[in-house]
C-alpha positions in Angstrom: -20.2 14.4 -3.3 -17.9 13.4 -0.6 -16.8 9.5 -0.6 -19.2 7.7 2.1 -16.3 5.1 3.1 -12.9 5.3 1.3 -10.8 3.2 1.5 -6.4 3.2 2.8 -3.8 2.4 0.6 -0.3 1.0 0.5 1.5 -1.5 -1.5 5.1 -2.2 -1.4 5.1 -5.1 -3.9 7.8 -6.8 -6.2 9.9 -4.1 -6.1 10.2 -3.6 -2.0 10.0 0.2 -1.5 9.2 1.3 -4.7 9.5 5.0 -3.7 12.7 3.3 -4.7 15.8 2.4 -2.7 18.8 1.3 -3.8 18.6 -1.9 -1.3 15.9 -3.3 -3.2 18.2 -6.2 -4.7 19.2 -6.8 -1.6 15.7 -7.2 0.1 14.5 -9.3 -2.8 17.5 -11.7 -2.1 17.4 -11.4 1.5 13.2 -12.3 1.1 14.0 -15.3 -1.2 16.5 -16.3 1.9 14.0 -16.1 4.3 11.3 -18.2 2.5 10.8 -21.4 5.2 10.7 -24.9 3.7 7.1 -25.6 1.6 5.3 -28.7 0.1 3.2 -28.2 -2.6 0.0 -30.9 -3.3 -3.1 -30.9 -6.1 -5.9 -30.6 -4.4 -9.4 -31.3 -5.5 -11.9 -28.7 -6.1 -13.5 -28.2 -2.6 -14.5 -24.3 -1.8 -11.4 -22.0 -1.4 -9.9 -21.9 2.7 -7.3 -20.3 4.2 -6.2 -20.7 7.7 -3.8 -18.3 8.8 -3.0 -19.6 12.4 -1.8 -22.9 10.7 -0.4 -21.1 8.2 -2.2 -23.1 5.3 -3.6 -22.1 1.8 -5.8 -23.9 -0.3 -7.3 -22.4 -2.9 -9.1 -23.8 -6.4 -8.3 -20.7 -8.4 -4.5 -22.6 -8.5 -5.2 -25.8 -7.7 -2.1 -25.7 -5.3 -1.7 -26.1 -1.5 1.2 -24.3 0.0 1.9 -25.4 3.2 4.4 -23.8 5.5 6.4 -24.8 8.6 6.3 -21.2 10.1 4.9 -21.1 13.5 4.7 -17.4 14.1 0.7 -16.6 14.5 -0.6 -13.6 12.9 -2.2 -12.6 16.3 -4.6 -9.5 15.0 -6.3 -11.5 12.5 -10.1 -12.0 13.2 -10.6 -14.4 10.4 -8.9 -16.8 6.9 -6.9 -15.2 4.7 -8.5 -15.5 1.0 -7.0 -14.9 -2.2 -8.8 -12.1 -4.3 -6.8 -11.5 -7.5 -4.9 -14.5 -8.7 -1.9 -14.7 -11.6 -4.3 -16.6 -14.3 -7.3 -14.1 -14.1 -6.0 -11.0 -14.4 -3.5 -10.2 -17.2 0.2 -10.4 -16.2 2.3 -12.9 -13.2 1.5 -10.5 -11.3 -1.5 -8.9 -9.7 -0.6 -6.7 -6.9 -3.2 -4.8 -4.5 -3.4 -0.7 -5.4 -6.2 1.6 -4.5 -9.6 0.3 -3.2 -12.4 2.4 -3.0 -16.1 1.8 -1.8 -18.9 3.9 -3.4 -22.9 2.8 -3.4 -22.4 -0.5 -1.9 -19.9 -1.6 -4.7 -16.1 -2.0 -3.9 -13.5 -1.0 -6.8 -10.0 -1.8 -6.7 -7.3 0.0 -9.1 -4.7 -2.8 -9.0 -1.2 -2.5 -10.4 -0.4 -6.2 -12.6 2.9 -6.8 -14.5 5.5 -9.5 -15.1 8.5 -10.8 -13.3 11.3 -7.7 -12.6 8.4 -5.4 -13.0 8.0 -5.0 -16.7 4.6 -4.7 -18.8 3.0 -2.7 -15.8 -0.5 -1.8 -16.3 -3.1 -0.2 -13.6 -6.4 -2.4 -13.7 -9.8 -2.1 -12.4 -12.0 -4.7 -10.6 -15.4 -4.5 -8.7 -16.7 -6.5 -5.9 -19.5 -6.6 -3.4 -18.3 -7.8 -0.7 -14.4 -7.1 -0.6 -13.3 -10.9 -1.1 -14.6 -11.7 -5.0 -13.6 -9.8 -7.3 -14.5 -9.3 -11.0 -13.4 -7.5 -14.2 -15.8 -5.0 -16.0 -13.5 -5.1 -18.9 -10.2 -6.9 -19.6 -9.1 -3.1 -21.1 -6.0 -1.7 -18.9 -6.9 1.6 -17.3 -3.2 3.1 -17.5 0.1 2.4 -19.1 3.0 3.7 -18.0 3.5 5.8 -21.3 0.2 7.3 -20.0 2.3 8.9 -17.7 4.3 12.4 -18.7 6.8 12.2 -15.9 7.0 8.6 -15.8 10.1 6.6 -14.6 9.0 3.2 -15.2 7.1 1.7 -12.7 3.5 3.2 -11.9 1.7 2.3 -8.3 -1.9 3.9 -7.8 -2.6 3.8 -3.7 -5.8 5.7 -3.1 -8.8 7.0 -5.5 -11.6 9.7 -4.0 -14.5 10.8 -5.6 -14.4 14.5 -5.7 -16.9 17.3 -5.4 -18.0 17.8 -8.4 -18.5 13.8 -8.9 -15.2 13.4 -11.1 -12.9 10.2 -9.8 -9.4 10.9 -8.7 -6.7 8.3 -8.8 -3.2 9.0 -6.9 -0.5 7.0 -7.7 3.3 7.6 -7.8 6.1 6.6 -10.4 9.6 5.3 -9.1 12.7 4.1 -11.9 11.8 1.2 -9.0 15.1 -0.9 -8.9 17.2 1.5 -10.5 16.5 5.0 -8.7 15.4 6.2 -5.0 13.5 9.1 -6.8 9.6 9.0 -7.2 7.3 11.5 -7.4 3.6 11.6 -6.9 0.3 11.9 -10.0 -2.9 12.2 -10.3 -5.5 10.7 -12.9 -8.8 11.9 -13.2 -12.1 10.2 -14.5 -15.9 10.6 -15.5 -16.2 7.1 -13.9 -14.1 4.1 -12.5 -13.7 2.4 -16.0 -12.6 5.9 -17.9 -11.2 7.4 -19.5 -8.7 8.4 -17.5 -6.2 11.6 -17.9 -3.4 12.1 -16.2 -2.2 15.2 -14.9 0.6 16.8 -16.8 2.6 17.9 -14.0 3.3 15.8 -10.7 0.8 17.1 -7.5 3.6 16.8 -5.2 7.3 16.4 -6.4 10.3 15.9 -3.9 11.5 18.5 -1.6 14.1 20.7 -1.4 17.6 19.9 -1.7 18.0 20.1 2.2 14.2 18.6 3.0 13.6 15.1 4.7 11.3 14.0 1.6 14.2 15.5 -0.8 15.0 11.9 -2.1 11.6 10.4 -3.1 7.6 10.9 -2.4 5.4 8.0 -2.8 2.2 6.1 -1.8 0.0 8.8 -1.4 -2.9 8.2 0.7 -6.0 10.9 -0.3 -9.1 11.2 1.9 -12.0 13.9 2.3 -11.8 15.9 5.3 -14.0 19.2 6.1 -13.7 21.4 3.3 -11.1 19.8 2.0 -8.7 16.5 1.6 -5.9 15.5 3.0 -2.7 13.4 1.6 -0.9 11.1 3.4 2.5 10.2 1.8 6.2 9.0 2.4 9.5 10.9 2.0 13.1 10.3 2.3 16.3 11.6 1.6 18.3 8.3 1.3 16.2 5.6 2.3 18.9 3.8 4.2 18.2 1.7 7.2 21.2 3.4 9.6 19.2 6.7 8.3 16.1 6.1 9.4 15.3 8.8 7.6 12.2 7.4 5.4 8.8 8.7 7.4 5.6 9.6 6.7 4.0 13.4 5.6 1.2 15.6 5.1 -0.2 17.6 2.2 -3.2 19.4 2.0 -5.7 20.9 -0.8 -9.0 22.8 -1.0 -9.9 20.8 -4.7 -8.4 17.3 -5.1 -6.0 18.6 -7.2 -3.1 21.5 -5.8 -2.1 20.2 -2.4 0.6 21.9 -0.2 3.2 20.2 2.1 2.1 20.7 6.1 4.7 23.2 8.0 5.0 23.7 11.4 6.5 27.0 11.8 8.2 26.1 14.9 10.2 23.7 13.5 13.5 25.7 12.5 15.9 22.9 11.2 16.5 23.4 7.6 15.1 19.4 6.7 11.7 20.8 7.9 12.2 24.5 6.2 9.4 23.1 3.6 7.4 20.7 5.4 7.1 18.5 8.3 6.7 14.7 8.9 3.8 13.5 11.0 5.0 10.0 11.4 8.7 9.4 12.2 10.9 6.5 13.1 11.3 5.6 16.7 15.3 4.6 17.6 15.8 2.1 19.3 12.3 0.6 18.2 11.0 -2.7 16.1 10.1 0.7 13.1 13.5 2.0 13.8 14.6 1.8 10.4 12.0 3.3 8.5 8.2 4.3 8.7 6.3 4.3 5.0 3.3 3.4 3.0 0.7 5.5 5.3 -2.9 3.5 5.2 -5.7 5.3 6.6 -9.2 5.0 7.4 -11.6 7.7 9.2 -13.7 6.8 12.0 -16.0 8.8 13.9 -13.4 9.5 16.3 -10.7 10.6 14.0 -8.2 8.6 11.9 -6.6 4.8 12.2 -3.6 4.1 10.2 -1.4 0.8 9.1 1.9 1.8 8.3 5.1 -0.2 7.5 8.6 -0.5 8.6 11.3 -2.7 7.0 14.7 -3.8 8.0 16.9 -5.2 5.2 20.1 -5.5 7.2 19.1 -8.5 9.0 19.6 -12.1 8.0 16.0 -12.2 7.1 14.2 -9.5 5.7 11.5 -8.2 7.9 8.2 -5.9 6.8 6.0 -5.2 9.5 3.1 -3.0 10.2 2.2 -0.5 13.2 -1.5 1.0 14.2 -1.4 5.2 15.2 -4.3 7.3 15.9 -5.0 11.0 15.5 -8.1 12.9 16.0 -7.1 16.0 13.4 -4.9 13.8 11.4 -1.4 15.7 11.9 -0.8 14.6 15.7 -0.6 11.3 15.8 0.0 8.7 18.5 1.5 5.3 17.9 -0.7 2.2 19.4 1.3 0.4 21.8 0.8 -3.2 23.3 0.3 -6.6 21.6 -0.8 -6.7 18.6 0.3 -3.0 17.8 3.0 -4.2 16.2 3.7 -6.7 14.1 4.7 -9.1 11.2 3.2 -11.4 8.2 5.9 -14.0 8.6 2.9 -16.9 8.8 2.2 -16.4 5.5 3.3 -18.9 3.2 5.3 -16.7 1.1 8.8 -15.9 -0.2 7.9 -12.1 0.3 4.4 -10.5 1.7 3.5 -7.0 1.9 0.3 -4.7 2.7 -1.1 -3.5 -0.7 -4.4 -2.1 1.1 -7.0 -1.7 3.4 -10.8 -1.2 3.3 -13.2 -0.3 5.9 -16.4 -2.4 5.6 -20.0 -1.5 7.0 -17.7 0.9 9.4 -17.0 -2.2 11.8 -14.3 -4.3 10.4 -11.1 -3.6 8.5 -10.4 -5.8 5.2 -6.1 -5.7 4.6 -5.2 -6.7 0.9 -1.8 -8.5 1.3 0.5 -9.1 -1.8 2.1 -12.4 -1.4 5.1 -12.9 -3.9 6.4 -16.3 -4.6 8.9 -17.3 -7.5 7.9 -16.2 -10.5 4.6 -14.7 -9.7 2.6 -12.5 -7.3 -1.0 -12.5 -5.9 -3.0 -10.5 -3.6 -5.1 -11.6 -0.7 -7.1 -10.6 1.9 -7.8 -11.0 6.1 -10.2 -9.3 7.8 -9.5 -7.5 11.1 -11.0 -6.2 13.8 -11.3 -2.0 14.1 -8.6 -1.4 16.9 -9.2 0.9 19.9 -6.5 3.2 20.7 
């Protein structure tokens, strides 16, 4: 039974690139740096608002309004940004957007939660309706890191599919997070969406070879149904440094969910692309210069739209921001261009803000799960926009 909308993960969270560089200290001071002056009020217990324009959050689930004095708009929004998954509700400090997927009209979200510097990590599941409130079935943690054979600490799912013969498939990858640039990429499979899930004893896709550009690290993996098949999104790197540039996004394919194989073009002959070949690379001289990661991606009747990142940690503020491409086939891909094609989430009122995930609803309009990190704890929320045209 192939997944009738599924839905594009990414999520960057606490830990910056938790494919794992070794400038992750850095960003996370860098992010508190860059945090613009806030007031913080009680407010009464009127119906939850956002307004990102103003760059204002209320919400009753805190009780807190954080007002910022940012003035940068998010111009692609088409609506408020609304919390979904809030520190008191769902088990740890922090609840960070994973894998969202829609099946029979119900939503369900695989969410990674854990405490400050990333420790008691646990994946969660929620349901919703309508993409913006959420729910619990149970308060019983899905996975544990120990789950985990290969694990290095830190586990991040970023897609889930529903395969052929109606078992659920997770994909997540595991990172040492602050500690290593290494990560490699699992599977977890499932009966149903509440377990019990087992996890695959060997990675589905390790790093590459000594010489290959995804040699350092393979993360986020972003699965979807296509033809016969399914296709994995994912970033690499060798270093992850930003005068590198060298972190960028790949391709993987499989016949059954589970054995996937990198994407070669045979006319490629230098040895980084002996095993495999990026489909999304940096652009010098560009705002995504740096590096090009956490592949989101939806299917639409004419193809594929994805949401990808960049980040530059070298500047006096660190900056995540987020590109469109488009591909019919899903290898070729062009980058959107013009306003609105590329930008940043500096108008929200946090200390650090990243895109966890993304949803297609009713096929006309994207929902983008955004974790927003402040001190000492992290939620996610969401902002609808508009399906882009190429």
């Amino acid at each position: 039974m192939r997944n009738p909308i599924v839905v594009a993960i990414l999520t960057l969270s606490l830990v910056a690139a938790a494919c794992g560089d070794d400038d992750s200290a850095e960003t996370s001071q860098a992010a508190a740096a860059s945090t613009t002056s806030a007031e913080s009020a009680t407010t009464t217990t009127e119906p939850a608002t956002s307004t990102v324009a103003e760059t204002t959050v209320v919400t009753t689930t805190t009780t807190t309004m954080v007002t910022t004095t940012t003035t940068e708009a998010a111009r692609p929004f088409a609506g408020d940004l609304v919390m979904v998954l809030d520190r008191d509700s769902w088990g740890r400090t922090h609840a960070l957007a994973g894998a969202v997927l829609e099946y029979d009209g119900v939503f369900h979200f695989f969410y990674t939660a854990g405490d400050a510097n990333g420790t008691n990590l646990a994946i969660g599941h929620a349901t919703s309706t309508d993409g913006y409130t959420w729910t619990r079935p149970s308060e019983d943690w899905l996975l544990l890191p120990e789950d985990v054979p290969y694990n290095m600490g830190f586990i991040y799912p970023s897609s889930a599919v529903i395969l052929d013969d109606g078992t659920w498939a997770m994909f997540f990858h595991t990172s040492g997070g602050l500690t290593t640039r290494r990560a490699v990429i699992g599977r977890a499979t499932a009966p149903g969406p509440e377990g019990p899930w087992t996890v695959d004893p060997e990675p589905v896709l390790d790093v590459g070879e000594s010489e290959a550009w995804d040699s350092g690290g393979v993360g986020y993996p972003m699965v979807l149904p296509a033809g016969d098949g399914y296709l994995m999104w994912y970033d690499g790197h060798r270093g992850d440094q930003d005068q590198l540039g060298d972190r960028s996004i790949g391709l993987a394919t499989s016949s059954d969910g589970a054995v996937f194989t990198r994407h070669d073009d045979p006319s490629t002959t230098d040895p980084l692309f002996a095993g495999g070949d990026p489909v999304l690379a940096t652009t010098p001289g560009t705002w995504d210069a740096e590096r090009v990661f956490d592949p989101n991606v939806v299917a639409t009747g004419g193809g594929f739209v994805m949401v990808y990142s960049t980040a530059n940690v070298r500047s006096s503020r660190f900056t995540t921001g987020y590109g469109f491409a488009f591909s019919e086939d899903g290898i070729a891909w062009e980058k959107g261009t013009g306003e609105g094609f590329g930008w940043t989430v500096d108008a929200f009122p946090a200390s650090q803000r990243s895109l966890g995930s993304m949803a297609l609803a009713e096929g006309e309009q994207l929902l983008l799960y955004f974790d927003l990190l402040f001190t000492g704890y992290g939620e996610t929320y969401v902002v609808p926009m508009e399906v882009p045209a190429e």
